[in-house]
N, C-alpha and C positions, 0 to 999 in steps of 0.2 A: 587241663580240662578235667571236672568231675564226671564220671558216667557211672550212672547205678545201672547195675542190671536187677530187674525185678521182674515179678509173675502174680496173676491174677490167683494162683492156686500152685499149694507145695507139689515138690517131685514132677519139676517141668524139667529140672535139668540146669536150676539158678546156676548151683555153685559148679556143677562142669564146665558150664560155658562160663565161671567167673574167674575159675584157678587157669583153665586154661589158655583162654584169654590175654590173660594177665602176665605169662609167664611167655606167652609169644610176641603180647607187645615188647617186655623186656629184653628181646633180642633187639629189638632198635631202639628202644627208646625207657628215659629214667621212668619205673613206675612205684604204687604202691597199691597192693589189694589191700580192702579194711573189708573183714566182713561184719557185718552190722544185724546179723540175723543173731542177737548176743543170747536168745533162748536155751539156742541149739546152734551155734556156732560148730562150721564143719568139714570149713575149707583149708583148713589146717591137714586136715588127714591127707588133702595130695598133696603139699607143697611142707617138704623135710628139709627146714631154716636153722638158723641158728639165731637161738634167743639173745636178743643183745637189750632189752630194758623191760620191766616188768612194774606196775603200778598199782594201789586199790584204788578204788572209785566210790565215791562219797557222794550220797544226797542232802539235803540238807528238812530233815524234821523239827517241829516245834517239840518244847516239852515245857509242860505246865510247872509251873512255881507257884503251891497252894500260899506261900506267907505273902508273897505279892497279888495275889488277884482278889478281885472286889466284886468277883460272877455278875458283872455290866452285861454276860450275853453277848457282847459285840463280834468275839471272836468268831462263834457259831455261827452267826446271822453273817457276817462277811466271806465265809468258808461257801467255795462253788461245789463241793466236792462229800462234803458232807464226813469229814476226816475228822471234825472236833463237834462234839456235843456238850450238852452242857445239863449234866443229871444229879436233880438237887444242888447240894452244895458241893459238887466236884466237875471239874473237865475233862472228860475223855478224851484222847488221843489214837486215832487208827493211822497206826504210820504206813498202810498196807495203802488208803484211799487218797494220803496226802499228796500233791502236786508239787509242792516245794515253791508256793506261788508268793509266800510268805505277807500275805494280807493279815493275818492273824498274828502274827509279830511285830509287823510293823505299824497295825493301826492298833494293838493292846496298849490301852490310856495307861498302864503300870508299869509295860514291859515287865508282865509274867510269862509269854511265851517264847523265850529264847529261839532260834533255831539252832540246834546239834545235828554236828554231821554222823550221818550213818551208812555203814558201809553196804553197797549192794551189789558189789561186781570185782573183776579185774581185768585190765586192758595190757597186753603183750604184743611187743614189735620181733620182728624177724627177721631175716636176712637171706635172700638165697639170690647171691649175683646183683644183679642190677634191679632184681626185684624185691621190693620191703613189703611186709606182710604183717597187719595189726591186726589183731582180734582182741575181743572185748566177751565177759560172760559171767552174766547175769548169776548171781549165787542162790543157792536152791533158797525158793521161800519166798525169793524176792516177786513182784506180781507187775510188777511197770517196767517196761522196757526203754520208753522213751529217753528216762533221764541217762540212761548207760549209752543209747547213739547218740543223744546230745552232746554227751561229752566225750564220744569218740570225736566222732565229727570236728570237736572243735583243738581233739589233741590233730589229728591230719593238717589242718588248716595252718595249726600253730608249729606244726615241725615239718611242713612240706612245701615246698615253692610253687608259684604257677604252671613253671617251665616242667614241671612232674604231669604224669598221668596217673591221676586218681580213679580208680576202681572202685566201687562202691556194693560187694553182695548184700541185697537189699531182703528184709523177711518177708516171707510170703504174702500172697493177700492183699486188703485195699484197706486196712485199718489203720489205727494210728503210728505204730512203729514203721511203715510203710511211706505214712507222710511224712514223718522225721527225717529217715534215711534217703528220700527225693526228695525232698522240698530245693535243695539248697544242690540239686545235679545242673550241671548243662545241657546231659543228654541222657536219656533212660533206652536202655533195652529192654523190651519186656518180652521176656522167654514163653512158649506154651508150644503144645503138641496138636496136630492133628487130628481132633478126637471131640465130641459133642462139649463134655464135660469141660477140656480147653479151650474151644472156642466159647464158651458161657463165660467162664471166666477171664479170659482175653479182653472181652465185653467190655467188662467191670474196670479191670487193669486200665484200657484206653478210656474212660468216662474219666477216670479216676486222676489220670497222668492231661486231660486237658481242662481238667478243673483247676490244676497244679498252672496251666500252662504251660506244660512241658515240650520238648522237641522229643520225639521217640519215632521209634523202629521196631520191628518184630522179628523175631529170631524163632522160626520153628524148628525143635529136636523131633526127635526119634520121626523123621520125617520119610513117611512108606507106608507107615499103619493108617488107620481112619479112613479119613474123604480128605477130599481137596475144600470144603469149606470155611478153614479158617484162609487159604490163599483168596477163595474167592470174598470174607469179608475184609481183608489187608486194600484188596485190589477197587473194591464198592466205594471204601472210606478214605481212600488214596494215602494208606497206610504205607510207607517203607518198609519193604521184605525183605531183608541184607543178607539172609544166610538160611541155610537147609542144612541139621546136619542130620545124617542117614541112619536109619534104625538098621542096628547092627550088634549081632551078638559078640562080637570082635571088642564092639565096646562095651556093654554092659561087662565085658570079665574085665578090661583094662581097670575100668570104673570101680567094681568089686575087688580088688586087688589095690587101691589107691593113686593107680597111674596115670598120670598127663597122660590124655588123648591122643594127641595132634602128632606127637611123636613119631607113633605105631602107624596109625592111621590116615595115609595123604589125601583121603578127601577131604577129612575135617580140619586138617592144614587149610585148605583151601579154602573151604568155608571161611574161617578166623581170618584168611586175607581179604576176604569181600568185606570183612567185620572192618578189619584194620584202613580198608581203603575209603570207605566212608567215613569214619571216625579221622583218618588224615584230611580229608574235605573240606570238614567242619570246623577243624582246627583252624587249618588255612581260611575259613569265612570269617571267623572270630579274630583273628589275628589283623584283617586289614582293618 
């Protein structure tokens, strides 16, 4: 089963409830966290693995070949993205705008526009017990996130069986890197807090995840501050509310120090079992 957990807005608490999660399913069951926020990738800092494979990660950009091309323009005009122009008697290349959609290579009547791979990241696996941990991250400069969970994404698929529980820390927000890292979930958690600014954004997150078509649930942290209005829009929209966990200075230092929660702390245990018994449910629905 894939499950992202995602949020309509950073600092809800994604990657707490992802490491720790993840690392409580692992007491029963085979799993793998990927975190997929490859900007700022950061669920590495609570969970101290041992690196066992390490990869770069390659886009694929055109580049012009001025002794083959016949400036037909075609390239330009075909481009959605606006990555190749065509000034005077040269073609410009912005490999910052490119998609890697390869229209411009493949309809060029000379084949002057090759595509070359270009490096824009690296992706690392981990090991801590029964739980595997990939992360992936973006190399400074780089400006598209997309194509680095793409091909996370499809190293998980390609080296993890069904029978595994896939994890998915999703990047914040309701934009593109958002839809990459859900599109392809069976089930979305979407984290937020108690708080104006969280339930606006929560909003968004749910429009967003039933555009997707998605199955999801909501997960409130630091749950004690605010009002009760993001419970009472869960409850209006016949939203599933799996878990509370408790604003607690207890946790903010475990948190500040890099430590698994749930440990220390047996309500949030508890919580992650409401998580886990749902997340059992759904398996069992899938499975018949």
């Amino acid at each position: 089963m894939k499950i992202a957990i995602a949020s309509g807005k950073g600092g809800t608490g994604k990657t707490t409830l992802s490491t720790n999660l993840a690392s409580y399913l692992a007491e029963s069951h085979k799993v793998v966290l990927t975190d997929l926020d490859v900007e700022e990738p950061n669920s590495g800092l609570f969970l101290n693995g041992e690196l066992i494979h390490r990869e770069d990660k390659y886009k694929m950009i055109p580049e012009w070949i001025q002794d083959k091309c016949t400036l037909c323009g075609l390239c330009q005009k075909v481009c959605n993205f606006h990555a190749i122009i065509q000034l005077g008697q040269q073609i410009m290349v912005f490999p910052e705008l490119c998609h890697s959609c390869y229209a411009c290579s493949e309809l060029c009547p000379t084949e002057a526009l090759p595509m070359i791979p270009q490096k824009m990241g690296e992706l690392k696996k981990f090991n801590i017990g029964d739980l595997d941990f990939v992360e992936s991250r973006l190399d400074i400069g780089q400006e598209q996130a997309v194509p680095l969970i793409s091909q996370t994404n499809k190293f998980v698929d390609d080296n993890y069986s069904e029978s595994v529980i896939k994890i998915f820390d999703a990047p914040p927000g309701t934009s593109c890197p958002v839809i990459e890292a859900t599109k392809n979930a069976d089930f979305v958690i979407l984290v937020t807090e108690p708080t104006p600014f969280g339930l606006h954004d929560l909003s968004l997150a749910v429009e967003t995840m039933k555009e997707l078509n998605k199955r999801f649930a909501v997960v409130v942290n630091r749950y004690g501050i605010g009002n009760d209005k993001v419970l009472d829009y869960c409850k209006d929209n016949n939203i599933p509310l799996i878990a509370k966990i408790p604003n607690s200075r207890q946790i903010a230092e475990l948190y500040s120090k890099g430590e698994l929660i749930y440990k220390k702390v047996p309500e949030v245990k508890r919580q992650l079992e409401n998580i886990k018994t749902y997340i059992e449910e759904l398996m069992k629905g899938d499975s018949v």
